[in-house]
N, C-alpha and C positions, 0 to 999 in steps of 0.2 A: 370483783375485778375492777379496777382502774382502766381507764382508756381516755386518750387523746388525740385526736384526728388533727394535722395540718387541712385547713378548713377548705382547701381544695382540693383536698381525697377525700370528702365527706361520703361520695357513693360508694366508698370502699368501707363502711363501717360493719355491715352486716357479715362480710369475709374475715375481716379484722378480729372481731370477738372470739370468732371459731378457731382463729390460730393457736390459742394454751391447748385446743384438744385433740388438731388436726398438723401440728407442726410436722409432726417426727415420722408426716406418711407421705410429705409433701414435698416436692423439688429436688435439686442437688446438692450434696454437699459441700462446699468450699473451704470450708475448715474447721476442723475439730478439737478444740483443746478441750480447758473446762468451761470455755461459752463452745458455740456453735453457732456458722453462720453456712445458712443455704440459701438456693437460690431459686425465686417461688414465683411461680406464675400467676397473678392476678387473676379473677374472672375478667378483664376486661383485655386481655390477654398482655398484659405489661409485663416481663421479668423482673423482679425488685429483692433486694437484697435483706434477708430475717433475720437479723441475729436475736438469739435466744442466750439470756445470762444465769446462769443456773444460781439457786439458791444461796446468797452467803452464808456461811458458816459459823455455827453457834451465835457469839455474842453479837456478830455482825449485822445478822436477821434484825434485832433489837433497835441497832443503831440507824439501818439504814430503814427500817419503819418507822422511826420515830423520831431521829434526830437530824438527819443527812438524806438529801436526794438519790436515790437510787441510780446507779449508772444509767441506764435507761434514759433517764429522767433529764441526765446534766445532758447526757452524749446529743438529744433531740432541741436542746436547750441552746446546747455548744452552737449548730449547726445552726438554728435559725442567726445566732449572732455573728457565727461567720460572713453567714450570705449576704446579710446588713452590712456589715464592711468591708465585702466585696472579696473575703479569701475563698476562694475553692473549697467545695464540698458537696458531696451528693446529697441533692435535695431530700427532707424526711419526710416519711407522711404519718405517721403514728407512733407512739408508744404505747404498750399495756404491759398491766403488772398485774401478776397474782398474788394470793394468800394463801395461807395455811395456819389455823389457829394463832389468826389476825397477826400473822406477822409475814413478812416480806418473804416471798417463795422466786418462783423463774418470771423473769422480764423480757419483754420482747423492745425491740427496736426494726420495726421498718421504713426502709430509704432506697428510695431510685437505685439503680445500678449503674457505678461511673463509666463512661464510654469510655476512659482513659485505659489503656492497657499495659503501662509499665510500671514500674516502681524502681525508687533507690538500693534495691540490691543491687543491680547492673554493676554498681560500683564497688564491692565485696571483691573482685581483682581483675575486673577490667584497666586495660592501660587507659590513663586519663588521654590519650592524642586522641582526637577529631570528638572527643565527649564535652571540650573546654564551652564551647557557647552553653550546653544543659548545666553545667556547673554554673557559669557565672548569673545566669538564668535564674537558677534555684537561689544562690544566694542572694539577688534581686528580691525576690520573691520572700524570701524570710526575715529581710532588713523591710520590707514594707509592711510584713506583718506586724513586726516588734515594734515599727515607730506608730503602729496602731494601737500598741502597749497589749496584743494579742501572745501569748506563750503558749506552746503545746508541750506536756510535760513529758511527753511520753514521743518526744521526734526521733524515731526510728526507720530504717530503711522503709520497712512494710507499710507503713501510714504514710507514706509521702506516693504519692500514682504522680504520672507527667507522661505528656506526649510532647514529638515534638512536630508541629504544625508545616502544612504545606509552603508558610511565608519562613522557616526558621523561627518563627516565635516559638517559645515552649510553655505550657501548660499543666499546672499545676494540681492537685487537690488531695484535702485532707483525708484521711479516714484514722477509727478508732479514737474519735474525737471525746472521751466523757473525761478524760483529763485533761484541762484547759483553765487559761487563767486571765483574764482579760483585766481591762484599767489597770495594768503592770506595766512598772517603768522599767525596761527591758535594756542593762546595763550591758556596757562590752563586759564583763565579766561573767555576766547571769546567757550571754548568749552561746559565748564563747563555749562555757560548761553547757549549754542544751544541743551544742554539735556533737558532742561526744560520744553517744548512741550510734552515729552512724558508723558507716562501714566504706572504709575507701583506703587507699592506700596512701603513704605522707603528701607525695604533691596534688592528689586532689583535696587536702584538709589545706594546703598553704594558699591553693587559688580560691578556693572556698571563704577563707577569712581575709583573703584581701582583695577578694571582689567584694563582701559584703560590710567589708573595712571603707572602701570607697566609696558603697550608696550610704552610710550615717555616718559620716564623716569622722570616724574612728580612725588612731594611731593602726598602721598597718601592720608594723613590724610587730607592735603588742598585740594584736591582733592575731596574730599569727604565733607568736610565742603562746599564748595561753590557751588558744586551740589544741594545738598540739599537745600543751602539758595536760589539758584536762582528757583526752583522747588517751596517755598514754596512761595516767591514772586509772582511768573507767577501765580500761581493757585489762591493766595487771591485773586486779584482783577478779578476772575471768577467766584466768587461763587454769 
């Protein structure tokens, strides 16, 4: 077994190890696809968030022991690079990886539990009226990341948490971070196509690209035309 401690959870190591054998008896569950993440109480009585990544699949096993970092690996990786740049993300404390006839089996990821408690579904068919500051907020928030040349490949409603704060400021953070791309020169066109995942109805995609047309000093109207196109693209061939 592989194991990595964030060097300030080092007294959590001995808990740590136990988790490939004690996972599936421990906490609640949050969600269940083909990972699985719960929610597990520390001995030091902290809540902290498990995800477990089940084994990849045939030739995959191969690649990601030997060639490519294992989810696990980038997602704990992602995260310390975030918090250096200053984007939102719950803080990690470990990764461990298993084997199985030396090739890459189930991988854990443990990280803090965000205090944040909402997410960009809200916007799946909420009317955008009195939502407009979280909008222009969020797009703030995404033209700062990309002039950090930071891209998240995978920007979907569920990976985006935000509160909004007793000042009206709002607050942002990442999750499901092990696809990311950073030193990326993060083009209106390469942006425009990473909105396209979400979920909102047209005028929250038009204030969305031309509030975020405003903070990088982007053409607003193309901004807005190419949102839309790549929005109405992504979703045809979903229905």
């Amino acid at each position: 077994m592989t194991l990595v401690i964030n060097p300030t959870y080092e007294p959590l190591r001995d808990w740590i190890t136990t988790l490939p054998q004690t996972f599936a008896r421990q906490g609640k569950v949050i969600y269940d696809a083909r990972n699985q993440i719960r929610l597990i109480t520390t001995p030091e009585g902290e809540e902290v968030c498990v995800k477990r990544f089940h084994a990849p699949r045939s030739l995959n096993r191969w690649i990601y022991t030997f060639l490519r970092a294992p989810k696990a690996v980038r997602a704990y990786r992602n995260a310390l690079r975030l918090n250096e740049a200053g984007i939102g993300t719950p803080e990690v404390i470990a990764y461990t990886l298993t084997t199985r006839h030396g090739l890459l089996a189930e991988s854990y990821l443990i990280s803090r539990r965000s205090t944040l408690t909402r997410d960009m579904y809200e916007f799946r068919h909420h009317p955008l009226e009195g939502y407009e500051p979280v909008v222009q907020a969020f797009a703030r928030f995404t033209a700062r990341m990309h002039d950090k040349g930071i891209l998240h490949k995978d920007y979907s409603p569920g990976n985006i948490l935000f509160d909004v704060n007793k000042d009206g400021t709002v607050t942002f953070e990442l999750v499901d971070i092990n696809r990311m791309r950073f030193d990326h020169v993060v083009s209106m066109d390469c942006a425009c196509r990473n909105f396209c995942r979400l979920w909102g109805k047209e005028d929250f995609f038009i204030l969305l690209a031309k509030e975020y047309a405003k903070a990088r000093g982007f053409d607003k109207q193309e901004c807005i035309r190419l949102t839309l196109k790549y929005r109405r693209r992504f979703w045809r061939f979903r229905k």
